[in-house]
C-alpha positions, -999 to +999 in steps of 0.1 A: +543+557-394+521+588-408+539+599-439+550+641-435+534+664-463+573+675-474+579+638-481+544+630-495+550+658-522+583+650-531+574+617-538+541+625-558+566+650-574+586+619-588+556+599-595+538+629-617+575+630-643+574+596-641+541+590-647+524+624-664+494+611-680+485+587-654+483+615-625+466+640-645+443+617-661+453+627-698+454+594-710+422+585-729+432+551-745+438+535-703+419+530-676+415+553-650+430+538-618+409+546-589+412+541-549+379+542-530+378+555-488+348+541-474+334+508-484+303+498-468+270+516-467+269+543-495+305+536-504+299+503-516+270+518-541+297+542-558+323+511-563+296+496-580+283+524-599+315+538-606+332+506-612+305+502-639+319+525-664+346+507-692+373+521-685+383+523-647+406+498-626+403+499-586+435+491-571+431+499-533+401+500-507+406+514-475+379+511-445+385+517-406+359+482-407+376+451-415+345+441-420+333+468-446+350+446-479+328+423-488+309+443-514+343+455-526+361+427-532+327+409-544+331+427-577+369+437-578+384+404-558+425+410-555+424+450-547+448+460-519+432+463-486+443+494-463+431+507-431+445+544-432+440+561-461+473+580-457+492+543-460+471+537-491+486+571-508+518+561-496+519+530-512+501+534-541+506+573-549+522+565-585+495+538-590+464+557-587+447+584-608+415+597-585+403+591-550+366+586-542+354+591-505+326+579-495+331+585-452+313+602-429+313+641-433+341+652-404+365+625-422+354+642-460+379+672-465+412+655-447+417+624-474+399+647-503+428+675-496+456+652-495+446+640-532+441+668-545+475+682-536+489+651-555+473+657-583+445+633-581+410+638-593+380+635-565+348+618-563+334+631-532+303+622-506+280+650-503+280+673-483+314+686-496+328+691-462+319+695-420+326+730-418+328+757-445+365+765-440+371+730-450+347+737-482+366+769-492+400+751-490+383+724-509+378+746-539+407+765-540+424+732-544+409+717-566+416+750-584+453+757-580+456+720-589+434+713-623+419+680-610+387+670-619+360+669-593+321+659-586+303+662-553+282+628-548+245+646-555+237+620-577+204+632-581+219+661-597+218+645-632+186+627-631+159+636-652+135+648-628+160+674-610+167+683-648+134+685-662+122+706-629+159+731-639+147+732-672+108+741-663+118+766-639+142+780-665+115+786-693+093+815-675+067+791-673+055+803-638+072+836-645+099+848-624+106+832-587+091+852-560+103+827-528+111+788-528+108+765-499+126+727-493+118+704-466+125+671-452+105+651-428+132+636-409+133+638-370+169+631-369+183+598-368+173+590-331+202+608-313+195+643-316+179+636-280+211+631-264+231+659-242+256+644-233+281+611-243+270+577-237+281+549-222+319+539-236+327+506-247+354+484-263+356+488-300+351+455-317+381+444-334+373+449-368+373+490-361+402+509-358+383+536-336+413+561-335+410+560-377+372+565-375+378+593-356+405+606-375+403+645-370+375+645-344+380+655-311+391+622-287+361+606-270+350+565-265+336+539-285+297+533-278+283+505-287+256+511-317+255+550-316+284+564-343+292+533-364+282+522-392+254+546-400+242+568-369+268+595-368+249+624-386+230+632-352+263+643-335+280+673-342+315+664-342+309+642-370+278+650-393+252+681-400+218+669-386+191+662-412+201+696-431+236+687-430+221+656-446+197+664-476+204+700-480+229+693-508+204+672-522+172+692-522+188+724-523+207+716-557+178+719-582+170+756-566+211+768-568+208+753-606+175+770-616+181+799-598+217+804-604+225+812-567+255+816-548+257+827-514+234+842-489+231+876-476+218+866-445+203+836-425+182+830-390+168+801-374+144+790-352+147+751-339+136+728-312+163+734-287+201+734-285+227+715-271+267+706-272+264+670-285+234+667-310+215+681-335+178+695-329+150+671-345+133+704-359+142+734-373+133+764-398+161+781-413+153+814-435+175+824-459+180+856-484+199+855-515+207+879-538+181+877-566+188+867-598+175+870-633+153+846-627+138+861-596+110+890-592+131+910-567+166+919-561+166+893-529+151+855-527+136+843-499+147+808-493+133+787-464+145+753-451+123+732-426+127+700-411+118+678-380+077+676-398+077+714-401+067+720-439+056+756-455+019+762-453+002+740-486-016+769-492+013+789-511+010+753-534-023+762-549-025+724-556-060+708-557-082+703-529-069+672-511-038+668-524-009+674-500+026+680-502+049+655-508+073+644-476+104+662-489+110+681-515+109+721-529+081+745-533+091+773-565+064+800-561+062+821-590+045+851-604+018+833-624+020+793-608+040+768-589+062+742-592+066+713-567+094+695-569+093+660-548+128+651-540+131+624-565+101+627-579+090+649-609+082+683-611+042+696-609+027+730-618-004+741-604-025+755-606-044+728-624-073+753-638-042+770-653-021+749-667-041+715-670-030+685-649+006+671-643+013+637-659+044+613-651+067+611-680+052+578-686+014+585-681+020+616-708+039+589-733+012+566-727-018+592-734-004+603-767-002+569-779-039+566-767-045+601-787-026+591-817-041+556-820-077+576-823-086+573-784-098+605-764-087+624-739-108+653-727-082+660-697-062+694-699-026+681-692+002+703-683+028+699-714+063+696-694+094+688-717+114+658-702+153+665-703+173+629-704+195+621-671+229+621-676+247+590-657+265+614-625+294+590-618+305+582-655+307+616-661+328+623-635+354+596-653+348+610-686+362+642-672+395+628-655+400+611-688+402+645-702+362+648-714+337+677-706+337+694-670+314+680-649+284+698-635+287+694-596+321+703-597+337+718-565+333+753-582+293+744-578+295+723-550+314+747-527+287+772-523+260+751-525+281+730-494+291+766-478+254+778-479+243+747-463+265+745-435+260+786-423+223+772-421+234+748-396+257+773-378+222+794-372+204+764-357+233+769-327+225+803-323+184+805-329+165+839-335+198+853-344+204+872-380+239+861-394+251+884-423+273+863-445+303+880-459+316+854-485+348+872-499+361+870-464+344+844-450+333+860-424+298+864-402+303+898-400+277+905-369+280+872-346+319+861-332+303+831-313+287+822-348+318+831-366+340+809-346+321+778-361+331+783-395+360+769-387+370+740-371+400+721-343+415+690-353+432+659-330+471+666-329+483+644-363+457+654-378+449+688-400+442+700-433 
């Protein structure tokens, strides 16, 4: 029987006297007692990079897939197994400290909220939310309630997003005069579709009325949503920008400082009610910052094999750019940033040629071991990862905040997902009106920010 919010917070009330350093994480000398929604695919790699740090305990999975475990209870054999995550706080809520989620996006906001308001910290699957009234309420939560929180941007605290921050930072290629980010994705084979396919019986190791959760009612298909080809559909992911724009979009909000845009327009390759398109260009203007030459950035998205013209690169003759990534053009150079890859500055007559960290640790034991090396390398300084999922336990054991935070997260999240709300209404200018949350010129536009839920089901 679902458990009503009155008596989910009166208990959690209870638990929290009872237990005060276990639900606000306070006590340093235990174990931070975690649950984890969504076990297989990308779930299972943050139980296991999570579960790597000393000092936390798992003491409940939940998975609409019976068959989603096996990774799980490989390396924590004996954890309670739920199907509803709602049971799982039932039953555990004065046993756990923190929630990671690891579902598909529609199903990210409705378990992430319902910790939060019990006190627990969150470890959540980028993108922060499907749509950005879910992201707003997301951060005020998180707020109001003093938990701890990370966004799952892993990336985020690797050294080559951190050294590019840091490059960018420095003046090197002066001040930012417009940045673009691609990815080459097409979609992930659905974004064809128009209409619902054929309906089927649901295996019996899916509940298909959990999967849904707060998604409108429609059939099971065989092979089309579950496990890993939801992100095509609109009722349940954000097309390939919904997909990577957290990630490829983070180093340009850190370097840049950004927040929210002014205004956005796109232009794609076709609309329709079910799907995302496979290709799309989505121009952005930000307010500048200090680090930019004027007091707006241009900031352009492409996807679907559209990439900006290798031209504004000035790399070498032959060299192309890389298949996803971001483009920093600057007064006096450039800066490539592959996604996962390190940074480059060009041009090479300028600045000499970019090394890998190793190759430039290799050449200066060449030079100091008397060898030459006539080549006129680009000096970049290497800033050390940090380890993105230990951090995020360091800070519910009471350590430093972490640095994708839902403060950071949130716009990052909210300015990705009014990009995808101008792929539905192409060659259209939306002005963006964060305070109010409002697209101030466009009501059909406007009415996506939010979004309905199933009946049982709301945030």
């Amino acid at each position: 029987m679902p458990l009503s919010r009155r008596r989910f917070l009166q208990q959690t009330a209870l638990a929290s006297f009872i237990f005060p350093a276990l639900v606000r994480g306070q006590n340093l000398n235990s174990k931070l007692q975690l649950v984890q929604i969504g076990c297989g695919g990308k779930g299972g790699d943050d139980i296991q990079q999570i579960g790597s740090h000393a000092k936390v305990r798992y003491v409940g999975f939940c998975d609409v897939d019976k068959n989603r475990f096996g990774a799980a209870n490989a390396t924590n054999p004996g954890v309670a197994h739920f199907s509803d995550y709602r049971e799982m706080f039932e039953k555990l809520g004065s046993q756990f400290d923190a929630a990671v989620i690891s579902t598909p996006d529609h199903m990210h906001a409705l378990p992430a909220l319902r910790a939060m308001r019990l006190r627990k910290h969150v470890y959540l699957q980028k993108p922060l939310a499907h749509s950005i009234a879910e992201t707003r309420a997301l951060q005020v939560e998180a707020k109001q309630n003093g938990v701890r929180t990370q966004m799952g941007i892993q990336i985020h605290s690797n050294s080559e997003y951190r050294t590019a921050v840091s490059l960018i930072r420095s003046g090197r290629i002066g001040k930012i005069k417009a940045i673009h980010s691609w990815q080459a994705n097409q979609g992930n084979q659905w974004t064809q579709r128009t209409s619902l396919p054929d309906p089927a019986t649901a295996p019996a190791n899916l509940d298909w009325d959990l999967w849904l959760g707060g998604a409108a009612e429609r059939p099971y298909a065989n092979g089309v949503y579950h496990p890993a080809n939801w992100r095509d559909w609109k009722d349940f992911g954000g097309g390939t920008l919904g997909d990577f724009g957290c990630h490829i979009l983070d180093p340009v909000f850190t370097a840049i400082g950004l927040t929210a845009p002014i205004s956005v327009i796109a232009e794609n390759s076709g609309v329709n009610p079910q799907t995302w398109s496979a290709s799309q260009t989505v121009h952005y203007v930000f307010p500048g910052t200090s680090f930019t030459t004027e007091a707006t950035l241009p900031v352009t998205w492409y996807d679907g094999g559209r990439q900006p013209d290798p031209a504004l690169a000035k790399m070498p003759a032959g060299m192309n750019l890389p298949r996803e990534g971001s483009l920093f053009v600057g007064e006096e150079g450039t800066v490539i940033l592959p996604h996962v890859g390190n940074p480059m500055i060009f041009p090479v007559e300028k600045f000499g040629v970019t090394l890998s960290p190793g190759d430039a640790t290799r050449r200066k034991r060449k030079l100091a071991a008397g060898e030459k090396d006539e080549r006129k390398v680009a000096e970049i300084e290497v800033v050390e990862a940090r380890n993105h999922y230990h951090d995020w336990v360091d800070a519910a054991l009471g350590g430093p905040e972490t640095t994708a935070n839902f403060a950071y997260a949130g716009p990052l999240t909210e300015a990705v997902l009014i990009g995808t709300i101008a792929t539905q209404v192409p060659g259209s200018k939306l002005v963006w009106d964060q305070a109010t949350m409002r697209i101030t010129n466009n009501e059909q536009a406007q009415a996506l920010v939010s979004k309905p839920y199933r009946k049982g089901w709301t945030v």
